[in-house]
PyMOL Python script that loads the backbone (N, CA, C, O; Angstrom):
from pymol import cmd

cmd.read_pdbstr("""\
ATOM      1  N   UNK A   1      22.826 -53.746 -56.671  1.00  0.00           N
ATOM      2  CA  UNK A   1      23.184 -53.160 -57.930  1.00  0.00           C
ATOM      3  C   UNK A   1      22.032 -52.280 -58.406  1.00  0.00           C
ATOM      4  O   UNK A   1      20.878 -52.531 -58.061  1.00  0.00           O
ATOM      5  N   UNK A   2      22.381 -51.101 -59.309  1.00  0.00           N
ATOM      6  CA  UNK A   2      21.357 -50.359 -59.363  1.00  0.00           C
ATOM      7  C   UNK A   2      21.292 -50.601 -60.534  1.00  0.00           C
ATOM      8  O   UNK A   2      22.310 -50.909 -61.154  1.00  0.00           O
ATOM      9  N   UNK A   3      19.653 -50.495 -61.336  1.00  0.00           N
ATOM     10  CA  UNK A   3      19.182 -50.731 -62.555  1.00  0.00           C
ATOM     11  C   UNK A   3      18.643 -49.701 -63.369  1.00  0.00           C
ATOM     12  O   UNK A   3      18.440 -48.780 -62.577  1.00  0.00           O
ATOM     13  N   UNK A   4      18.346 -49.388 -64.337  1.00  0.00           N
ATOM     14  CA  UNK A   4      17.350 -48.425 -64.974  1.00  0.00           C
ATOM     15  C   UNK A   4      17.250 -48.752 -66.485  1.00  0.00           C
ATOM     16  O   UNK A   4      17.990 -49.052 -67.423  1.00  0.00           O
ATOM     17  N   UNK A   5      15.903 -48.528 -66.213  1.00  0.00           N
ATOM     18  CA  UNK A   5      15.296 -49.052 -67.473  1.00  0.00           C
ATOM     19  C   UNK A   5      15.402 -47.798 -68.572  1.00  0.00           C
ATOM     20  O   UNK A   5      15.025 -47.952 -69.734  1.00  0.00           O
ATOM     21  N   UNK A   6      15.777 -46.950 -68.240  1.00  0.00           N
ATOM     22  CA  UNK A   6      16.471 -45.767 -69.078  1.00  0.00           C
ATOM     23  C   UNK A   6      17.592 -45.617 -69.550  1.00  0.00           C
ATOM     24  O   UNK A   6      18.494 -45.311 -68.771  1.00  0.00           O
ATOM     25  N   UNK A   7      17.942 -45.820 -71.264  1.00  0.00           N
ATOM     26  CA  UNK A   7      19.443 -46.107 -71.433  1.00  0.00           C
ATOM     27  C   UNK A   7      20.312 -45.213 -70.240  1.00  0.00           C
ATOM     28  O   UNK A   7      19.754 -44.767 -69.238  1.00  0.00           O
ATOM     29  N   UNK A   8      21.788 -45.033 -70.531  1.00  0.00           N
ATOM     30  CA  UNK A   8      22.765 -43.829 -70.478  1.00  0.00           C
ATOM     31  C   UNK A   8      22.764 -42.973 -71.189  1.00  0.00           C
ATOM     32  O   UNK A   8      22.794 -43.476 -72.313  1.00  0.00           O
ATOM     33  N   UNK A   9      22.747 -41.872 -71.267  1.00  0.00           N
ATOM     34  CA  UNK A   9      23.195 -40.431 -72.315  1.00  0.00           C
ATOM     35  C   UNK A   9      24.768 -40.516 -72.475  1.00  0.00           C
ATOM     36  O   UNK A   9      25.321 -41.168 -71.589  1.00  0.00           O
ATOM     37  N   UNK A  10      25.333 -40.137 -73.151  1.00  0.00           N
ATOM     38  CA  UNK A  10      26.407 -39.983 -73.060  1.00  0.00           C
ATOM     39  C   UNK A  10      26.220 -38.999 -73.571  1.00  0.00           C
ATOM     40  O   UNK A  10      25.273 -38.743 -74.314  1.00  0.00           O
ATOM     41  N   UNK A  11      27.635 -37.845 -73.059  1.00  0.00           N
ATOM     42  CA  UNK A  11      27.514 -36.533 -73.643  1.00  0.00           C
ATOM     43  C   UNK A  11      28.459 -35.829 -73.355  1.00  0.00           C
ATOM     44  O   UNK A  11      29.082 -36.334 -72.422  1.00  0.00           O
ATOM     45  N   UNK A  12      29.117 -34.381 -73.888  1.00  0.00           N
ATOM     46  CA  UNK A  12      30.473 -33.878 -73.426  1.00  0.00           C
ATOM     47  C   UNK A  12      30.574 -34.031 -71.817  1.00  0.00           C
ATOM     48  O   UNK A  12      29.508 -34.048 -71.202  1.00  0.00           O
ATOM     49  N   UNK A  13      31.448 -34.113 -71.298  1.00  0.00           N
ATOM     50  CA  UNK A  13      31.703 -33.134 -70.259  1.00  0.00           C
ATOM     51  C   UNK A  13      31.469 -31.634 -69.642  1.00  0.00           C
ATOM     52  O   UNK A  13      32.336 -31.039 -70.283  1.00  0.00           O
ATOM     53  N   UNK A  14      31.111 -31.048 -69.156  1.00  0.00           N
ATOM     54  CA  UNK A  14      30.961 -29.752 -68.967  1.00  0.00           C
ATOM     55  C   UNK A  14      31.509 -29.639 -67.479  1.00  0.00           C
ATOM     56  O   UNK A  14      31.063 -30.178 -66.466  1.00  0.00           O
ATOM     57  N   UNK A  15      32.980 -28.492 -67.677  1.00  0.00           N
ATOM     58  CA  UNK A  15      33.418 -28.476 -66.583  1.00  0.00           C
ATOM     59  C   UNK A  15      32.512 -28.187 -64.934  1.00  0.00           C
ATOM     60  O   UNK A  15      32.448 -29.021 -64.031  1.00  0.00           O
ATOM     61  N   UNK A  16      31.840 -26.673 -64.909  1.00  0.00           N
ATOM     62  CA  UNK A  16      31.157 -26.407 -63.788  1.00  0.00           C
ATOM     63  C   UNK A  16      30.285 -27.387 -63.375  1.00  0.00           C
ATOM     64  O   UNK A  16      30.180 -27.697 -62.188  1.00  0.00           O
ATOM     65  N   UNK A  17      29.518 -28.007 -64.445  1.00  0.00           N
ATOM     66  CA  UNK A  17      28.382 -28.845 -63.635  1.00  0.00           C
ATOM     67  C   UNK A  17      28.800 -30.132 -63.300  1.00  0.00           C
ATOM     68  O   UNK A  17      28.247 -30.800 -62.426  1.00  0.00           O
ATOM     69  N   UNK A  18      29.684 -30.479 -63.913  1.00  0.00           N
ATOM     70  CA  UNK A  18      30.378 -32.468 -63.646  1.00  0.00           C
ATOM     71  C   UNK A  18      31.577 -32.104 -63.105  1.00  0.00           C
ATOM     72  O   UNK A  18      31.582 -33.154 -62.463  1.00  0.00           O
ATOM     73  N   UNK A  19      32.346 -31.712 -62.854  1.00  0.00           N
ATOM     74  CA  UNK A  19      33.906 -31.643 -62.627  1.00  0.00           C
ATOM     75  C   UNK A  19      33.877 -32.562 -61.246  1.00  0.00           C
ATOM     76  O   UNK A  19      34.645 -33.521 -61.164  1.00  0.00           O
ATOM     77  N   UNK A  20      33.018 -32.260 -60.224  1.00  0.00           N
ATOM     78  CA  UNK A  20      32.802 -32.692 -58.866  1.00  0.00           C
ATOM     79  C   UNK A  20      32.301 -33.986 -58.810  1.00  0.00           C
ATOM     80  O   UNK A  20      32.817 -34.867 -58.122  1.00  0.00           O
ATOM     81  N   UNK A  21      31.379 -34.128 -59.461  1.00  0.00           N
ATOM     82  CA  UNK A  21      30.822 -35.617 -59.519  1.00  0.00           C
ATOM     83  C   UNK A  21      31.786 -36.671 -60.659  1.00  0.00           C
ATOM     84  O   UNK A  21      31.907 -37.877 -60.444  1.00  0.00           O
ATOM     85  N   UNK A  22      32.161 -36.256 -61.379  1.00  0.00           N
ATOM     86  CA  UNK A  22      33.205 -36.846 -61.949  1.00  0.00           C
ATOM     87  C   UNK A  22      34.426 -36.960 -61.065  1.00  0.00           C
ATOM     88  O   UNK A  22      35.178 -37.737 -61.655  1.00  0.00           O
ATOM     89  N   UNK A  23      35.049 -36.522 -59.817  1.00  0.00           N
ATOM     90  CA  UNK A  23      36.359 -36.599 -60.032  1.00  0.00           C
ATOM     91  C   UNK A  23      35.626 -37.543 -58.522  1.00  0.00           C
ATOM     92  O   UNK A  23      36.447 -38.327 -58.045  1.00  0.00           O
ATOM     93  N   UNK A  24      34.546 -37.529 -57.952  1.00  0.00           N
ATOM     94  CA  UNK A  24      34.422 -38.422 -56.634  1.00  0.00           C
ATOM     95  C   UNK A  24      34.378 -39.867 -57.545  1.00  0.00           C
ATOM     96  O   UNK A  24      34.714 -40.900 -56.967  1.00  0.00           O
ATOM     97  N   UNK A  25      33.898 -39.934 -59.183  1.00  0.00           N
ATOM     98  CA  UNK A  25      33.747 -41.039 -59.399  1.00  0.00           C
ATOM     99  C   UNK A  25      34.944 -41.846 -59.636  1.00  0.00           C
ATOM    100  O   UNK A  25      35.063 -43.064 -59.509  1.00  0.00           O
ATOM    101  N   UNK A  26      35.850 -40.943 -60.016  1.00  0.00           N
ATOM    102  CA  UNK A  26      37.204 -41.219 -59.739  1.00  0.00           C
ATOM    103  C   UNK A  26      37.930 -42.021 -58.434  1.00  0.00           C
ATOM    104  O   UNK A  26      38.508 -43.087 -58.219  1.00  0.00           O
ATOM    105  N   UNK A  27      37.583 -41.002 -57.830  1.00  0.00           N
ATOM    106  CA  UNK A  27      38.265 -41.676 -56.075  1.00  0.00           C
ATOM    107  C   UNK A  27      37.670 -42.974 -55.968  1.00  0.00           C
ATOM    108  O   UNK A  27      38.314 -43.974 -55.648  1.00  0.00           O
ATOM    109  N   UNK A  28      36.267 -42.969 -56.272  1.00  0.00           N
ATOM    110  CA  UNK A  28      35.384 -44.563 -55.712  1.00  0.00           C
ATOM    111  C   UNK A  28      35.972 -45.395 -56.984  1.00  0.00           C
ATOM    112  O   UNK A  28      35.600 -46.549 -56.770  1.00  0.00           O
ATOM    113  N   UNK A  29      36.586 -45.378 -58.001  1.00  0.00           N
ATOM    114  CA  UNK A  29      37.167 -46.129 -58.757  1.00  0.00           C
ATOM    115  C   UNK A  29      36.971 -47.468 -58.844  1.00  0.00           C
ATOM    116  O   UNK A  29      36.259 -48.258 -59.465  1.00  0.00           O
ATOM    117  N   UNK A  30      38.410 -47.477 -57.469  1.00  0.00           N
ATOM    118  CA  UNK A  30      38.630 -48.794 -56.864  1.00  0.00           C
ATOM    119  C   UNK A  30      40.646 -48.724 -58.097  1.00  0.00           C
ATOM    120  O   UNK A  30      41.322 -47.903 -58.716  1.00  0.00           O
ATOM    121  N   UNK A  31      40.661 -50.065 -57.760  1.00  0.00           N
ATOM    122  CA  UNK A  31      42.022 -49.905 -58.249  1.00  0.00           C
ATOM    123  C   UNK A  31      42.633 -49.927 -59.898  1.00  0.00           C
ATOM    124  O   UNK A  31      42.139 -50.573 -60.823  1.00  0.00           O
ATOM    125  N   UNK A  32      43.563 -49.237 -59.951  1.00  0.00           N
ATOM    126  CA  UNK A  32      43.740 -48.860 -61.603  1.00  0.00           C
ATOM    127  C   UNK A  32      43.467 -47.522 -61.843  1.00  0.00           C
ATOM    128  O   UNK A  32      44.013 -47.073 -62.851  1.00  0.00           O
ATOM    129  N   UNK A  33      42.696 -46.666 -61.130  1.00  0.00           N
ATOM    130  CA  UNK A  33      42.366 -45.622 -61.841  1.00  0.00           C
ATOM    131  C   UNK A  33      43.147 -44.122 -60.490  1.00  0.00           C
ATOM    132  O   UNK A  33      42.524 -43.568 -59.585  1.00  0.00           O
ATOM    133  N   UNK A  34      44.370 -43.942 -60.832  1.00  0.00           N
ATOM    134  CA  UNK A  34      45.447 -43.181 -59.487  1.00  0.00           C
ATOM    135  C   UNK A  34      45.014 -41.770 -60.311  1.00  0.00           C
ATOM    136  O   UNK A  34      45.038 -41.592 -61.529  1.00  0.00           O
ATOM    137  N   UNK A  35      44.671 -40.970 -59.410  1.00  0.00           N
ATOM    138  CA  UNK A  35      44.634 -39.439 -59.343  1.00  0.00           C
ATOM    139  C   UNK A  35      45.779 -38.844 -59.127  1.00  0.00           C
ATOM    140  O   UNK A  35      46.494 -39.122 -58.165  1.00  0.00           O
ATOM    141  N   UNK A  36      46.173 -37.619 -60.351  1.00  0.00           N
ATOM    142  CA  UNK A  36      47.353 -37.045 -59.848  1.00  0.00           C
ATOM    143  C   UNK A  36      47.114 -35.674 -60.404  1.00  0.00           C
ATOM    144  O   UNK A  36      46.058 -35.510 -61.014  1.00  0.00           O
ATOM    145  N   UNK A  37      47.967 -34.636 -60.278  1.00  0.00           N
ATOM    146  CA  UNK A  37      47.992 -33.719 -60.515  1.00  0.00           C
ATOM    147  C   UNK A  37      47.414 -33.095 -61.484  1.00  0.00           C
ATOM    148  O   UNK A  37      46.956 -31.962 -61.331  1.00  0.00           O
ATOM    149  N   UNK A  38      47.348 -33.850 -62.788  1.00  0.00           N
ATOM    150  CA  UNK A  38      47.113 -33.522 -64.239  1.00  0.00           C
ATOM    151  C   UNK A  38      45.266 -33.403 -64.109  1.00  0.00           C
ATOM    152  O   UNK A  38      44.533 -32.849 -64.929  1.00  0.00           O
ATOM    153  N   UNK A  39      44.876 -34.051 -62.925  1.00  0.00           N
ATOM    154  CA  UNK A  39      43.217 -34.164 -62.826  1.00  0.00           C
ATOM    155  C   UNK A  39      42.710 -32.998 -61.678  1.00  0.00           C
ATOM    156  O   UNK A  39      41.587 -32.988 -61.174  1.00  0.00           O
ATOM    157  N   UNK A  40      43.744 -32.073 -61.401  1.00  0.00           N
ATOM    158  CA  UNK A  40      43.091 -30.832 -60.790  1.00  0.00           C
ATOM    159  C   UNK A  40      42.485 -30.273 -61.488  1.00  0.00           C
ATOM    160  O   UNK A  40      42.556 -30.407 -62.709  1.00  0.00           O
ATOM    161  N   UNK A  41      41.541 -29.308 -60.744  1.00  0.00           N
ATOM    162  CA  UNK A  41      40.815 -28.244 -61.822  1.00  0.00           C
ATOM    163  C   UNK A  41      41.691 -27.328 -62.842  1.00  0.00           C
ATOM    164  O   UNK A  41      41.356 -27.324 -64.027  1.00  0.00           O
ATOM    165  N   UNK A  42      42.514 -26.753 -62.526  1.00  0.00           N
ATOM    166  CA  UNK A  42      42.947 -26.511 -63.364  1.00  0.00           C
ATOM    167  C   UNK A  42      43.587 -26.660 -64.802  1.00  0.00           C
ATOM    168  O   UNK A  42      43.664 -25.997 -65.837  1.00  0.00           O
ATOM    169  N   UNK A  43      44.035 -27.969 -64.283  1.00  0.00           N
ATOM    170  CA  UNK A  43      44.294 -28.693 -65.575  1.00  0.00           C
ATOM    171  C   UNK A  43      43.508 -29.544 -66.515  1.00  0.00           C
ATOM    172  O   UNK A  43      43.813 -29.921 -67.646  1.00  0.00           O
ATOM    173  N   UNK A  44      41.976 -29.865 -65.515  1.00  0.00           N
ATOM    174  CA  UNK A  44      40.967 -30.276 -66.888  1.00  0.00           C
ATOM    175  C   UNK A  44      40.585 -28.945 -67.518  1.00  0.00           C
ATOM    176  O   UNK A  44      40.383 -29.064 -68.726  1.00  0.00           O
ATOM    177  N   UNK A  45      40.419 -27.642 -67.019  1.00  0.00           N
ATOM    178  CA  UNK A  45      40.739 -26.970 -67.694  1.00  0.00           C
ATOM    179  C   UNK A  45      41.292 -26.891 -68.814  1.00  0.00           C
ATOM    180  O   UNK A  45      40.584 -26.820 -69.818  1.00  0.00           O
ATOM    181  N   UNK A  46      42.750 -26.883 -68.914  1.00  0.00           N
ATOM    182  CA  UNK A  46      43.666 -26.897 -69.959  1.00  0.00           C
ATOM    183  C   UNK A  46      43.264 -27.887 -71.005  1.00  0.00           C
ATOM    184  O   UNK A  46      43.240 -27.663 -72.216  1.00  0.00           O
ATOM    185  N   UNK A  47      42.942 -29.036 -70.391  1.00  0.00           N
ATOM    186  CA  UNK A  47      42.678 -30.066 -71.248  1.00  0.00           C
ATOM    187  C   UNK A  47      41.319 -30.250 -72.307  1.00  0.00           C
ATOM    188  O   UNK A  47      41.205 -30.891 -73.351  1.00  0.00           O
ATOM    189  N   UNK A  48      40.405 -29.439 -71.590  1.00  0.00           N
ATOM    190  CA  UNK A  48      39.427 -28.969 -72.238  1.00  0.00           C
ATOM    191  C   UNK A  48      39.120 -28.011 -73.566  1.00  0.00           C
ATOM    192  O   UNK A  48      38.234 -27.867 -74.408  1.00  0.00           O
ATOM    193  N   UNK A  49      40.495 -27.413 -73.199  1.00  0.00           N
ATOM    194  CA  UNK A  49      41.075 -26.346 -74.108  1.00  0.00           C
ATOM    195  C   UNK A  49      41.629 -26.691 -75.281  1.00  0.00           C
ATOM    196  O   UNK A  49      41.687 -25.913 -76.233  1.00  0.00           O
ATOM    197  N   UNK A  50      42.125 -28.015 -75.297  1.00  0.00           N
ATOM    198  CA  UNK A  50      42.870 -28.649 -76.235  1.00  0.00           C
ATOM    199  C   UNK A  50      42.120 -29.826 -76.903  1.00  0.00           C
ATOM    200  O   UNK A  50      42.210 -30.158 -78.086  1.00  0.00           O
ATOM    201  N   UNK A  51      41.299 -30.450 -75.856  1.00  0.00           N
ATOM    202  CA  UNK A  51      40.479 -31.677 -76.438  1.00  0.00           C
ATOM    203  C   UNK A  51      39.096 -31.770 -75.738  1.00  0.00           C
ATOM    204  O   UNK A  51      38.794 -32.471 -74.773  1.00  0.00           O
ATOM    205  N   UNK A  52      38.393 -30.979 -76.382  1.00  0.00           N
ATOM    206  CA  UNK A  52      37.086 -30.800 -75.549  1.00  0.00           C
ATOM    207  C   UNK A  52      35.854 -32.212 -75.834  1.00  0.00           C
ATOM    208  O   UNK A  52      34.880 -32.493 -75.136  1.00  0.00           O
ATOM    209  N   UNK A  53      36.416 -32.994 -77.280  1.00  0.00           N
ATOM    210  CA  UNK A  53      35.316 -33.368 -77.711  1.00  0.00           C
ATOM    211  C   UNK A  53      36.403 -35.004 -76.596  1.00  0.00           C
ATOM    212  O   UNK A  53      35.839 -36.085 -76.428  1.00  0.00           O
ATOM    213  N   UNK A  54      36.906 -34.914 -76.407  1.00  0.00           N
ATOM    214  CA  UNK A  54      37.700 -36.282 -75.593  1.00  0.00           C
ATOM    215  C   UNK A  54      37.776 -37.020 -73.824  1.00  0.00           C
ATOM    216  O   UNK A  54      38.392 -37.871 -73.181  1.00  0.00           O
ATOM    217  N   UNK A  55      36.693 -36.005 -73.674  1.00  0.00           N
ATOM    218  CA  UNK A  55      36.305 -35.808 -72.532  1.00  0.00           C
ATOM    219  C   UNK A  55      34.612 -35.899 -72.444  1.00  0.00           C
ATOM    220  O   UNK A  55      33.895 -34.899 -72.405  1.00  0.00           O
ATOM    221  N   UNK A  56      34.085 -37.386 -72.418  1.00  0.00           N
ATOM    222  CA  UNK A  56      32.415 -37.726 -72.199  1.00  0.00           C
ATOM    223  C   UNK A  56      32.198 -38.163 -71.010  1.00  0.00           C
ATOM    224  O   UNK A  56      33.005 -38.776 -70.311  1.00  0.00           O
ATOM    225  N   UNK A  57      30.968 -37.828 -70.708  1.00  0.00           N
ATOM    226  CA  UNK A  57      30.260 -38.561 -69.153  1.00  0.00           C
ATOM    227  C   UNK A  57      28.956 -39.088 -69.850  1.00  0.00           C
ATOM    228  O   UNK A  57      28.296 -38.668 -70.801  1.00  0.00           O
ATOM    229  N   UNK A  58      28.819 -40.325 -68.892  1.00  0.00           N
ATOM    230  CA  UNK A  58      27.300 -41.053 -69.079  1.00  0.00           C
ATOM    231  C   UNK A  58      26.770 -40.920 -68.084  1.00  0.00           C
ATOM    232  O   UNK A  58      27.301 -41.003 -66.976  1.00  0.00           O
ATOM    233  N   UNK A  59      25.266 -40.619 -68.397  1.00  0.00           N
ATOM    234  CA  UNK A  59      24.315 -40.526 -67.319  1.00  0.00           C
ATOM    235  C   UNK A  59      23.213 -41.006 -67.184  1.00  0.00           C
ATOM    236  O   UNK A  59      22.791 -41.335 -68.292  1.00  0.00           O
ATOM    237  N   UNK A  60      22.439 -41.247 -66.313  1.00  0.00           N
ATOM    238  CA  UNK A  60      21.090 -41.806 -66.068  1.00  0.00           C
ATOM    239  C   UNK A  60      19.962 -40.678 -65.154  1.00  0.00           C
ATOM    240  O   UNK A  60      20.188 -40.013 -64.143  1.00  0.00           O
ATOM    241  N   UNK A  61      18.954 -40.780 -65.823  1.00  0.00           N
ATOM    242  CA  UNK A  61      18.177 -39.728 -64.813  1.00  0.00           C
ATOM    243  C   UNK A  61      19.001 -38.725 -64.400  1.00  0.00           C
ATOM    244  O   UNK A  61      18.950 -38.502 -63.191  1.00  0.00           O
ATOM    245  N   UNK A  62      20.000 -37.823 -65.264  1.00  0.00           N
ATOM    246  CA  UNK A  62      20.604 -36.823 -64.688  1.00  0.00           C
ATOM    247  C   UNK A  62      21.762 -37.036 -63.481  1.00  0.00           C
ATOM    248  O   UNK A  62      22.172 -36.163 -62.716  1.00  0.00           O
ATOM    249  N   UNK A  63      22.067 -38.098 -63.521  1.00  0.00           N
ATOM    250  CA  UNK A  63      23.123 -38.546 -62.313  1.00  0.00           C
ATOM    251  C   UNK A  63      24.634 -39.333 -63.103  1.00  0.00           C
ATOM    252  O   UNK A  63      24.511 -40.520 -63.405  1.00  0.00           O
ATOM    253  N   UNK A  64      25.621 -38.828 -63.322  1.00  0.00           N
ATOM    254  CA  UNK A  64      26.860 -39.014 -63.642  1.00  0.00           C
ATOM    255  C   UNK A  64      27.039 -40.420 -63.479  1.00  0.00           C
ATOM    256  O   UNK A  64      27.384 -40.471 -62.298  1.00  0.00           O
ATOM    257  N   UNK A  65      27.026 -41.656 -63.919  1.00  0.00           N
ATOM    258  CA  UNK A  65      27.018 -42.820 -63.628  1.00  0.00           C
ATOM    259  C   UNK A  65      28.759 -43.007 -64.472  1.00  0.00           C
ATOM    260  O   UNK A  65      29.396 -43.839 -63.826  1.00  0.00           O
ATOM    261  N   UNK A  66      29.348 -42.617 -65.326  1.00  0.00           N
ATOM    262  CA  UNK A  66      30.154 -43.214 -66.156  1.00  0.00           C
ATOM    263  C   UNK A  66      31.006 -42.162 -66.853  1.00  0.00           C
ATOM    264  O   UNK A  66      30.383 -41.295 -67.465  1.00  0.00           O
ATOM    265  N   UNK A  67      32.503 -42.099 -66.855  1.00  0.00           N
ATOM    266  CA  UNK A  67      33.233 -40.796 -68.058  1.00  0.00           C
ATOM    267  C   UNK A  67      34.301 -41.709 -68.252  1.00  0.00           C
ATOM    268  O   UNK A  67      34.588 -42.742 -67.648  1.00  0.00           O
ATOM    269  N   UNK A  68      35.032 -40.916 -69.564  1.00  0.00           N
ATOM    270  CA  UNK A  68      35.971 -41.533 -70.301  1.00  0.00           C
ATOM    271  C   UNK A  68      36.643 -39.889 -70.420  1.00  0.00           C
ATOM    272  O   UNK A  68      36.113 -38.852 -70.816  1.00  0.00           O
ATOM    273  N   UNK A  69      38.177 -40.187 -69.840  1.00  0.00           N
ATOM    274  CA  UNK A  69      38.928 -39.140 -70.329  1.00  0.00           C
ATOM    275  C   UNK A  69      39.979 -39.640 -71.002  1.00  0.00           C
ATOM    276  O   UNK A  69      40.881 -40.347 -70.553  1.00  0.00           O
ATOM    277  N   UNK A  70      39.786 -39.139 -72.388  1.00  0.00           N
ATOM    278  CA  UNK A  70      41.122 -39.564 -73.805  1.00  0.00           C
ATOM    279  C   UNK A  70      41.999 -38.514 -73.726  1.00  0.00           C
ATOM    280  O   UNK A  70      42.039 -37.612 -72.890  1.00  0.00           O
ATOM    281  N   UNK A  71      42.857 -38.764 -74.895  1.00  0.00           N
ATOM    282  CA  UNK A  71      44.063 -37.752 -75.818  1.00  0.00           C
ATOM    283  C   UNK A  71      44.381 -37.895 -76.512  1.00  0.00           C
ATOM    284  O   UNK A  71      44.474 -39.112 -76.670  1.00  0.00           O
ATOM    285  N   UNK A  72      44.963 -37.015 -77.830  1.00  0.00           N
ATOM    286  CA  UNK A  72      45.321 -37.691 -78.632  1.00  0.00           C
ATOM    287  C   UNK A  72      46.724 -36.791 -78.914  1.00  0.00           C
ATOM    288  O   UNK A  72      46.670 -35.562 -78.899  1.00  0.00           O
ATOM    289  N   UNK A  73      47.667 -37.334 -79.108  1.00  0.00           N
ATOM    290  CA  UNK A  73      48.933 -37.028 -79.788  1.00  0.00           C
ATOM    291  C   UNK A  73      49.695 -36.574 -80.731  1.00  0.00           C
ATOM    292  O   UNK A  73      50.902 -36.336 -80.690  1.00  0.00           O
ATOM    293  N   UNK A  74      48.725 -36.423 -81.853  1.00  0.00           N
ATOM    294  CA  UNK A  74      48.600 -36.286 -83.268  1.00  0.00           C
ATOM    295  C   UNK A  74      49.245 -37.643 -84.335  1.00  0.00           C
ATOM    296  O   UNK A  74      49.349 -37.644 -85.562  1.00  0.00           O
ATOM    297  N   UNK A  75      49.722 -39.073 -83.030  1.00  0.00           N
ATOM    298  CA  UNK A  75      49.761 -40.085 -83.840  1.00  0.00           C
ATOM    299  C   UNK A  75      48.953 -41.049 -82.942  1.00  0.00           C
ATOM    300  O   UNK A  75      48.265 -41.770 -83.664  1.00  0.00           O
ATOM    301  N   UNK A  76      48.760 -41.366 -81.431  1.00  0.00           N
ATOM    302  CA  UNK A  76      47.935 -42.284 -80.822  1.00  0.00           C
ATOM    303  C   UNK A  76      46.936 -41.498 -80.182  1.00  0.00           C
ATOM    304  O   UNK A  76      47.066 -40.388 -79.665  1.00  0.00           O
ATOM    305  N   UNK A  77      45.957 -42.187 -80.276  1.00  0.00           N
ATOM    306  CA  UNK A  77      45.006 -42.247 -78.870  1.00  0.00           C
ATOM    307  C   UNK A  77      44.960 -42.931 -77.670  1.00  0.00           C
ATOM    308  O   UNK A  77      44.905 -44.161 -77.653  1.00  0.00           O
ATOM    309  N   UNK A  78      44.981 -42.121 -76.454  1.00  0.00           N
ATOM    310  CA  UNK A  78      44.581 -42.969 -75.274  1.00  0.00           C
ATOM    311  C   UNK A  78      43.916 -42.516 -74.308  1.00  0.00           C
ATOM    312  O   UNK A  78      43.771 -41.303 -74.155  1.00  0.00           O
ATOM    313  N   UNK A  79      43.439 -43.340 -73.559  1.00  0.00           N
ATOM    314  CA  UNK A  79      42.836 -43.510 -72.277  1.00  0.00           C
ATOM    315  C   UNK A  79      43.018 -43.039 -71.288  1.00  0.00           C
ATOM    316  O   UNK A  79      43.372 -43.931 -70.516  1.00  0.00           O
ATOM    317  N   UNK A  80      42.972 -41.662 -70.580  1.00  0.00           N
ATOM    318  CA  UNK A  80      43.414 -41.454 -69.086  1.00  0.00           C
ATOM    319  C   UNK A  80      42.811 -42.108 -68.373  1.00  0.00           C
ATOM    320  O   UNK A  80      43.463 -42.993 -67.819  1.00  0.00           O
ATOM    321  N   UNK A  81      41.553 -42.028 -68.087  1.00  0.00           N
ATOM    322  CA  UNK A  81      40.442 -42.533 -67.136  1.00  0.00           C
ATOM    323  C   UNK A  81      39.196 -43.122 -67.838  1.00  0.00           C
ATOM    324  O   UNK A  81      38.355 -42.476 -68.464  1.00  0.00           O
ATOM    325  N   UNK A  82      39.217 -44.379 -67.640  1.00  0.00           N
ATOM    326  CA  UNK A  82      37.322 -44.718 -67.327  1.00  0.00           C
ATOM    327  C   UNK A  82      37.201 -45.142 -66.435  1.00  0.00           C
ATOM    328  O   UNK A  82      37.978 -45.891 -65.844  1.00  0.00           O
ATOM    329  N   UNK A  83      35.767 -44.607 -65.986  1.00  0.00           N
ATOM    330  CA  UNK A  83      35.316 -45.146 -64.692  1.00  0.00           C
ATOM    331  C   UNK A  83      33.883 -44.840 -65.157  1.00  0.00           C
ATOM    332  O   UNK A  83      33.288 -44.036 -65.875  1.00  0.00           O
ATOM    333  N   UNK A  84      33.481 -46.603 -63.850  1.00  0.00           N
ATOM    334  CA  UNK A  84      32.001 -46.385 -64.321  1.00  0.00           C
ATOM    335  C   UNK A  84      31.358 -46.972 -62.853  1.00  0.00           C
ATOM    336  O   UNK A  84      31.661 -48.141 -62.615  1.00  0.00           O
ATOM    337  N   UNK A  85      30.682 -46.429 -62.057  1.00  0.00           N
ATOM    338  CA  UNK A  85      29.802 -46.427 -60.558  1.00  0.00           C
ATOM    339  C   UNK A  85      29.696 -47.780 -60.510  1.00  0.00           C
ATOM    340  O   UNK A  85      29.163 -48.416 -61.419  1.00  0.00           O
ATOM    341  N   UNK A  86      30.199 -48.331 -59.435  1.00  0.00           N
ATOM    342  CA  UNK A  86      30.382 -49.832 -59.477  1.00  0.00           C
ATOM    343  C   UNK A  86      28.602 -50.207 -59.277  1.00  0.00           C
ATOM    344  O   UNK A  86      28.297 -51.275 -59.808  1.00  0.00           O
ATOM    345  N   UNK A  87      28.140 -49.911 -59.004  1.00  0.00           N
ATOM    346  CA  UNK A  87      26.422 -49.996 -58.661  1.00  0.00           C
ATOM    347  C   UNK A  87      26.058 -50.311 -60.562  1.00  0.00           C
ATOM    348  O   UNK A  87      25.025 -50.865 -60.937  1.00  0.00           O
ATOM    349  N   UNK A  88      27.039 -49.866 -61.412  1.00  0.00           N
ATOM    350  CA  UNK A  88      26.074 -49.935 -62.646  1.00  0.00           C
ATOM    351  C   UNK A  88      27.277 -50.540 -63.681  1.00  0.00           C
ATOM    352  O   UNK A  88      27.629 -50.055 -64.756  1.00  0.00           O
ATOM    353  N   UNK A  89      27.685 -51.502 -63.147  1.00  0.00           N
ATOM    354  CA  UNK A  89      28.757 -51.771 -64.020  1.00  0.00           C
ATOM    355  C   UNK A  89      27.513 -53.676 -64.137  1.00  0.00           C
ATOM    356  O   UNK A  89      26.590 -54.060 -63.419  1.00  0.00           O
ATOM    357  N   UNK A  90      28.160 -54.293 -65.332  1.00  0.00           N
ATOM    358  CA  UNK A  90      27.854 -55.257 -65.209  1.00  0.00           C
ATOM    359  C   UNK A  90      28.786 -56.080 -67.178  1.00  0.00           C
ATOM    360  O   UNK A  90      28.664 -57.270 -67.469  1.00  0.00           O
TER     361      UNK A  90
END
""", "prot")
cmd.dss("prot")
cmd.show_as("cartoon", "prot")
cmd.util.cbc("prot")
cmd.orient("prot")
């Protein structure tokens, strides 16, 4: 398990520089968290467009450890994705 004595940042998303390391953190998941269409580039795109502040990644030393992708409806909020690097989950 990996440790650091340096909190997490949490902080927007930013498509060009995370999109890639976010969506492998995806695949390494594990189960519960299914990739589909709506998580191509193009469409975090879109989604960015609409809910930019709903879309965070956590990091350590500059390395993507953790994101949360929300929505909101204009009556609920929810959850598309969290995922967090099984090395730093506890």
């Amino acid at each position: 398990m990996k440790t650091s004595k340096d909190p997490a940042r949490i902080r927007p998303f930013q498509f060009h520089g995370d999109y890639h390391s976010v969506y492998r953190l995806w695949e390494e998941a594990g189960q519960g968290l299914h990739i589909r269409r709506s998580d191509r580039p193009e469409e975090i795109q879109k989604k960015l467009q609409r809910d930019p502040d709903l879309f965070l990644v956590a990091e350590v030393n500059e390395e993507i450890i953790g994101n949360v992708l929300g929505g909101f409806d204009g009556h609920r909020g929810i959850m598309y994705h969290l995922a967090v690097d099984g090395s730093y989950r506890r």
